[in-house]
C-alpha positions, 0 to 999 in steps of 0.5 A, spaced: 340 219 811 335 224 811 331 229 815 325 226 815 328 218 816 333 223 821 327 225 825 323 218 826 330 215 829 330 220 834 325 218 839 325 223 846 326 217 852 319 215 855 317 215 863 324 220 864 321 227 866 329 229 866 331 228 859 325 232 857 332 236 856 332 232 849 328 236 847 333 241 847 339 237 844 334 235 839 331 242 837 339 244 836 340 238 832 334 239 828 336 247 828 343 244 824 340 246 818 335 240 816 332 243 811 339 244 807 342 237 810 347 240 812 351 240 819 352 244 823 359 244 824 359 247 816 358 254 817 356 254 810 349 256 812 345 254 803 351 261 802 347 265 808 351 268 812 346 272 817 342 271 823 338 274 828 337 275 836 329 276 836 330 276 843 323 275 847 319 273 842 314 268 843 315 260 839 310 262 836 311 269 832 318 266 830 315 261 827 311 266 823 317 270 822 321 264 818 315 263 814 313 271 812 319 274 812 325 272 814 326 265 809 326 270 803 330 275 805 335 270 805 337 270 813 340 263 815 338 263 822 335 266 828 337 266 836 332 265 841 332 266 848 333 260 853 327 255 852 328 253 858 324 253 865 327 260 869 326 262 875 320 267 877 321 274 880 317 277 886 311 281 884 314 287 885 319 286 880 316 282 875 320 279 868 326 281 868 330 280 861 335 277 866 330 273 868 329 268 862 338 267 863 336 263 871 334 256 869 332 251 874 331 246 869 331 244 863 323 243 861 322 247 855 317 251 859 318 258 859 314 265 858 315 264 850 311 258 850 311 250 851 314 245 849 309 243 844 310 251 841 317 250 841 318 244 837 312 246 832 317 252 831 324 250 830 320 244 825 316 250 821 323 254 820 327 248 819 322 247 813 323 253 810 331 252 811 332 257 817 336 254 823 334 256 830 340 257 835 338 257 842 341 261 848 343 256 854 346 258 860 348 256 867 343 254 872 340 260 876 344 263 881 347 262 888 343 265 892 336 265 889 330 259 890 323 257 889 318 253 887 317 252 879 314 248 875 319 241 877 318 242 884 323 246 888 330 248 887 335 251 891 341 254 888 346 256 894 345 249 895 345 247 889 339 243 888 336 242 881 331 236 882 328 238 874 334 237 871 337 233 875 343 237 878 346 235 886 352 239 889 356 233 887 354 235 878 358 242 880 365 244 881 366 243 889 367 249 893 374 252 895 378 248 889 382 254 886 385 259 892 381 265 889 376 267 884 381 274 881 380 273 874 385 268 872 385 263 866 385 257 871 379 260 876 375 263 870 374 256 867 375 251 872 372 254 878 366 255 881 364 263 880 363 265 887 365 272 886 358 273 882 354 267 885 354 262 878 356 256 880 360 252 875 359 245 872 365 240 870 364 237 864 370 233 861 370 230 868 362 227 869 364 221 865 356 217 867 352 224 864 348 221 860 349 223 851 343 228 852 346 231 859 354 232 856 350 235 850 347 240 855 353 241 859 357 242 852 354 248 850 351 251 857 357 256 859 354 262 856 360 265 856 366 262 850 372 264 855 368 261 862 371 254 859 376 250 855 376 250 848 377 243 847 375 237 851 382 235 854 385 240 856 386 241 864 381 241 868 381 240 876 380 233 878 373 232 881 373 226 885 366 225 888 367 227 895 361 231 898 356 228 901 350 230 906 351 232 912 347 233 918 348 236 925 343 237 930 345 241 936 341 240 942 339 247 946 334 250 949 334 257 948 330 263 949 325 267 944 331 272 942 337 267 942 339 262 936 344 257 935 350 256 929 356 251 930 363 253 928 368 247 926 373 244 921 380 241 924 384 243 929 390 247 927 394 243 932 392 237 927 392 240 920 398 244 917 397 251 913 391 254 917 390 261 917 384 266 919 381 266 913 376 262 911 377 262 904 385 259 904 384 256 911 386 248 910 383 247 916 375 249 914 372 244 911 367 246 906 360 246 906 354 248 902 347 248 906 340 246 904 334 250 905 329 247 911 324 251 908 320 256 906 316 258 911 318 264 917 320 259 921 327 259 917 327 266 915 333 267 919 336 260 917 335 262 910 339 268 909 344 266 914 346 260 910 347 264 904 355 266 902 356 260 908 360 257 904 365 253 909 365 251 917 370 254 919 372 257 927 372 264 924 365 266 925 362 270 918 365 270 912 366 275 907 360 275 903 356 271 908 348 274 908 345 278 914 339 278 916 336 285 917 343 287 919 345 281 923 350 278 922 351 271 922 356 267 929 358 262 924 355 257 920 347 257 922 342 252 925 334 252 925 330 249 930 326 244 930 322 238 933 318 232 930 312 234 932 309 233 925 304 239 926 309 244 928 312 248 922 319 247 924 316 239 923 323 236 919 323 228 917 330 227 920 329 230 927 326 223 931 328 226 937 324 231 940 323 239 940 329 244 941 333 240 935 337 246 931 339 243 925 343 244 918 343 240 913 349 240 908 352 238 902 359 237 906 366 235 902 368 229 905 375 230 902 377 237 907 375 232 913 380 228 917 380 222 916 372 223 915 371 226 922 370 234 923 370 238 929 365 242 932 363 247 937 355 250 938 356 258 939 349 262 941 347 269 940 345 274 946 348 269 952 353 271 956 358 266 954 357 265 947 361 259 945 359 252 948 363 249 954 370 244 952 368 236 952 371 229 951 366 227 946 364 219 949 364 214 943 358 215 939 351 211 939 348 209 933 349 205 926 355 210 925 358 211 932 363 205 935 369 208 932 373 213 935 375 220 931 383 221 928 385 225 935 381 227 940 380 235 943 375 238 947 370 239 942 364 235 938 366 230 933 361 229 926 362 224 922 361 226 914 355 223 911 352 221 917 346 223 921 350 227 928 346 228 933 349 232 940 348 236 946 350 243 948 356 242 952 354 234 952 359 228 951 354 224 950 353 223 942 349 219 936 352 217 930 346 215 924 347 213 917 341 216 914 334 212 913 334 213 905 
C-alpha cells in the first residue's frame, strides 16, 4: 500500500479527546520513512544514516529546515523535543528545558506549536524524504500539579485526566523492597527515589492499540524497562481503589489533624518500624483537595506520603515551612457550598477533615484497615482507644476481620468517623 492510500486509512477516532494521543502514533508512523516506503524497523533510511536533535525548535521552522537544507545534505532524519502538553513553571522560573520532558497529556500542544503545525511538519519532511523521531517521555513528575489545557493533573496522585492515566495505569506503590538501582527496581517499579512514576505496560491487556503504542515507546530511558514484550514484570492485579476518611474534630486555629493506621502487629506477621518494608502499612496515594490556601498545609503534606502507617512521617515526606508532617494529612472541610474549604462528598457538616485516596485494597485485611486521629499542638496527641459499633450506611453491617481499639475503614468506600467516637458510617461513593 502506498503512503498515500496508508494515510487515508488512518482516520483519528471522532468524539474522543484522549486519543488525540493518535496523533502521536501516527506522526511516528508517518515518521517511518513514507516518502521511501520503507519501515520503520529497516534502518536502511534510502542509505542515510545521519539524524539531528533540533532540539527546541518550533514545528514550523523544521518543516523549513527538511525543505531548504536538510533533504539535501543527505540527513535521513530529525528528532524533535516531546510534542506533547507539559506542565507550566511558575513565573519565576519560566521554560525550563526540562520543562518540555513533564507530560501531563498527550494533546500535541506544546510551546513548538499546535497539532495542526505538527502534523504539517512531519507531512512537509516526509514529503522530501526526511523522518521525524519524536522524543516521549514519562508522565510529569511526582510532586508537581496544576492546571493545563485538558484540565487539571495531579502527579503525586497520579492523575492525568488528559490522557487519561489514574493511579490504577501505574505500578502500584511498595511493589518492590527498595528502589537501589537493581535490575528488577529500575524496570519494574515505580521511581520513587527520583519522583518518575512507572507505567506497567506488558500487564495493561484493555489499553487500547494507540494507548500500548505510547506506552511502548514512553520510557525515555532504554535501561528503565524490558527489552522484549515477555520478559518479567510483577504481576499488577488492580487492587487500588479510592478511599475516603473523614475525621470529625473541632479544632482550634493552630491545631490540625492527620491519621495513622494499617494492621496491627498482633494481626499481621513482618511488621517493622519503617514505612517502607512495614507489612502492616498500607499503601496510599493521596489526591489534591484543591489549589486554594485553604489546603496549603494539606498539599505539601500529602506529598512523599506514600503509606498509612503507625509511624508518623516517613522518609521523604514533604514539610510545610518546616513542619513536619504527624502522620498521613487531612484538610478540613464543610458542605457549605459557599466556604472554600466546600468538598461534594462532605454531606455532613462543618469540621469534617478529610483525605481522599488511591488506597491499595490488596495490603488491607480482608479490605478493613485501622485507623487512628492524631492532632498537632494538643496535650494528647493520639485519639482516645475505642470499640468501634457496626457501621451505618450502604457499606457498614459487617463487621471488620478482628477487633481493637481503634477505628476501622473499609477500602473503597466513603468512612466517615468521630474523634474518639464508636459510632460510625460506611458508604459506597455516590458516582
Amino acid at each position: 500500500m502506498k503512503c498515500a492510500e496508508k494515510a487515508k486509512s488512518v482516520q483519528k477516532p471522532v468524539g474522543m479527546a484522549f486519543i488525540r494521543k493518535f496523533s502521536l502514533v501516527l506522526a511516528a508512523w508517518w515518521a517511518s520513512g513514507c516518502a521511501a516506503d520503507v519501515g520503520y524497523e529497516n534502518p536502511a533510511c534510502g542509505g542515510n544514516t545521519v539524524i539531528v536533535h533540533l532540539f527546541e525548535w518550533r514545528w514550523t521552522d523544521v518543516a523549513l529546515e527538511c525543505e531548504r537544507f536538510l533533504a539535501h545534505a543527505g540527513y535521513c532524519g530529525v528528532q524533535v523535543s516531546p510534542p506533547n502538553e507539559h506542565l507550566t513553571n511558575p513565573p519565576e522560573y519560566p521554560y525550563p528545558w526540562w520543562q518540555r520532558y513533564q507530560p501531563v497529556s498527550y494533546e500535541l500542544v506544546s510551546r513548538s506549536g499546535s497539532e495542526d503545525e505538527f502534523v504539517d511538519m512531519v507531512h512537509r519532511c516526509n514529503a522530501v524524504g526526511v523522518r521525524i523521531f519524536t522524543d516521549v517521555n514519562h508522565m510529569a513528575a511526582l510532586g508537581n500539579e496544576g492546571v493545563a489545557s485538558a484540565g487539571s493533573f495531579d502527579g503525586a496522585a497520579l492523575a492525568f485526566p488528559g490522557v487519561p492515566f489514574a493511579p490504577k495505569d501505574f505500578t502500584r506503590l511498595g511493589l518492590c523492597s527498595s528502589d537501589d538501582g537493581r535490575l528488577t527496581e529500575v524496570r519494574s517499579c515505580q521511581k520513587e527515589a527520583n519522583g518518575l512514576a512507572d507505567l506497567p505496560h506488558a500487564s495493561q491487556p484493555e489499553w487500547s492499540a494507540p494507548e500500548r503504542a505510547i506506552i511502548d515507546i514512553q520510557h525515555n530511558q532504554r535501561g528503565h524497562n524490558w527489552p522484549a514484550e515477555g520478559k518479567p514484570v510483577p504481576s499488577q492485579a488492580s487492587s487500588s481503589n479510592r478511599t475516603v476518611i473523614f475525621m470529625h474534630y473541632e479544632t482550634t486555629p493552630e491545631q490540625d489533624v492527620f491519621i495513622r493506621g494499617g494492621i496491627d502487629a498482633e494481626h499481621r506477621p513482618g511488621c517493622t518500624d519503617d514505612a517502607q518494608t512495614d507489612a502492616c502499612a498500607v499503601a496510599i496515594v493521596t489526591h489534591m483537595l484543591g489549589t486554594i490556601d485553604t489546603y496549603d498545609k494539606y498539599n505539601s503534606w500529602r506529598v512523599g506520603d506514600r503509606h498509612l502507617d503507625w509511624h508518623g512521617a516517613e522518609e521523604g515526606q514533604a514539610t510545610y515551612y518546616g513542619q513536619e508532617a504527624l502522620g498521613t494529612p487531612l484538610a478540613w472541610t464543610t458542605n457549605n457550598p459557599l466556604s472554600p474549604a466546600y468538598q461534594e462528598l462532605n454531606t455532613f457538616g462543618d469540621h469534617y477533615w478529610m483525605v481522599d485516596t488511591e488506597m491499595d485494597c490488596a495490603h488491607a485485611e480482608d479490605g478493613w484497615v485501622e485507623v487512628k486521629a492524631y492532632v498537632s499542638n494538643s496535650d494528647w496527641g493520639w485519639e482516645p482507644d475505642l470499640v468501634q459499633e457496626t457501621c451505618s450506611g450502604s457499606g457498614g453491617g459487617s463487621p471488620p476481620p478482628y477487633t481493637d481499639k481503634n477505628h476501622f475503614a473499609r477500602c473503597g468506600y466513603i468512612n466517615v468517623f468521630h474523634f474518639g467516637v464508636a459510632e460510625c458510617s460506611i458508604s459506597e461513593f455516590p458516582y
